[in-house]
C-alpha positions in Angstrom: 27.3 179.8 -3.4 29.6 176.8 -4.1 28.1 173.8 -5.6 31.5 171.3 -5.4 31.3 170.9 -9.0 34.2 172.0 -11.7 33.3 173.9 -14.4 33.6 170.5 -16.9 30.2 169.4 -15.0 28.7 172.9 -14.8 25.5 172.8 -17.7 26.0 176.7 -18.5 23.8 179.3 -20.5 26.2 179.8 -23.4 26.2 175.9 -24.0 22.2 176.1 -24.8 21.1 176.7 -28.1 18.1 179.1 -28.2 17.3 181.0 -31.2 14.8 179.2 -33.3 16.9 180.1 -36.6 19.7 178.2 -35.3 17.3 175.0 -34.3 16.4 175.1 -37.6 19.5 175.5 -39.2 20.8 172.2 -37.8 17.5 170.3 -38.4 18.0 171.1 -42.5 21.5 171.0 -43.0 22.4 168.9 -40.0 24.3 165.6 -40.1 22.2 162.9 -38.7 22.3 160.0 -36.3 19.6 157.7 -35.0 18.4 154.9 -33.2 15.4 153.7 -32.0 14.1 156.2 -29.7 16.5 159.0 -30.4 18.1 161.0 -32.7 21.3 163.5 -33.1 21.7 166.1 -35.5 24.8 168.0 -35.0 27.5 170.4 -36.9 30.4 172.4 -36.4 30.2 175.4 -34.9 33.6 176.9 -34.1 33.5 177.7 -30.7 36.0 175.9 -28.0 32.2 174.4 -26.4 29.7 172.7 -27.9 25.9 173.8 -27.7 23.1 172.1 -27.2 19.4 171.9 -27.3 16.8 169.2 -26.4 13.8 169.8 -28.8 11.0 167.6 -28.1 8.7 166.0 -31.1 4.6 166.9 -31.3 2.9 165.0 -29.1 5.8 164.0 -26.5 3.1 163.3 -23.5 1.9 165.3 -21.2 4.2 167.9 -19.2 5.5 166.5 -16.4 6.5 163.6 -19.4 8.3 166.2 -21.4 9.8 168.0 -18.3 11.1 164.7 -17.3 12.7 163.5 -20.5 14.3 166.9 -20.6 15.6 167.0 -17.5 17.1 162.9 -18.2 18.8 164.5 -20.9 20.2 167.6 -19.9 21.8 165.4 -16.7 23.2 162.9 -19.0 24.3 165.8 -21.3 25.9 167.5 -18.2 27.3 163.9 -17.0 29.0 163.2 -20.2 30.0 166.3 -21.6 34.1 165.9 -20.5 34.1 163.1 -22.7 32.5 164.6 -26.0 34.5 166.5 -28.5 34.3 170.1 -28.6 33.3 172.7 -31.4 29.9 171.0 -32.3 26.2 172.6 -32.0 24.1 169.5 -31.2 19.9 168.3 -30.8 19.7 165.6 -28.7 15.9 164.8 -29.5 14.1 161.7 -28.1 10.8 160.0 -29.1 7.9 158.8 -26.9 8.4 155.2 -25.4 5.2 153.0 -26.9 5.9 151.2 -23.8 6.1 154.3 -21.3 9.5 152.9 -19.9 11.3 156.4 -20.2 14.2 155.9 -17.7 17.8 157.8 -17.1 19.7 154.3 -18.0 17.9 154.6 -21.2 18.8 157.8 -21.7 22.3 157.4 -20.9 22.3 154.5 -22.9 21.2 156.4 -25.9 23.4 159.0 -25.3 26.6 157.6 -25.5 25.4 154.8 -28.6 24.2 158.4 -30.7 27.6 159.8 -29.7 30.1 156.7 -30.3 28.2 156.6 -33.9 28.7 160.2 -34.5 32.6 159.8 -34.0 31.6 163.1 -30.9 33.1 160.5 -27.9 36.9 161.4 -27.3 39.6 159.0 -28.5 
């Protein structure tokens, strides 16, 4: 079945990070980057892709809440992803909106402010 998308939009399975080990790796000796209501840890991985996950904290409302800032991210992950540098194993976590105002703007916003201040956004 043909979608109309190129593979550069495509969100495939090798580009998740899965194993737990590997989570954790990049939570202890990750390098960091945060900003109110979001934060990046990422490192290099050697690969010609970069891998991601989108680990939510305790607590991060009920499910259709979680399932719904997951899914924000992985589209602006899957949106954005031609314009990132490649090689890199990346979290993308988010934290709970006091005010409730969890919205795909925000996200994308977020997105791209984490990434420009990681030096990840190609030049």
């Amino acid at each position: 079945m043909k979608t109309g998308l190129n593979t550069s939009q495509c969100f495939t399975m090798e580009e998740h990070i899965k194993k737990n080990s590997e989570i954790k790796n990049l939570f202890k000796n990750g390098k960091k980057v945060s900003i109110l209501g979001a934060k990046i840890f990422y490192l290099p991985n050697n690969l010609q892709f970069n891998r991601i996950a989108f680990p939510l904290p305790r607590g991060f409302g009920n499910a259709v809440e979680r399932n719904r800032a997951k899914r924000f991210s992985r589209e602006t992950y899957r949106i954005n992803k031609a314009h990132l540098n490649t090689g890199y194993d990346i979290l993308f976590l988010v934290y709970p909106d006091a005010e409730k105002k969890d919205s795909f703007s925000t996200r994308c916003v977020q997105f791209r402010t984490l990434f420009k201040k990681a030096g990840l956004i190609k030049q």
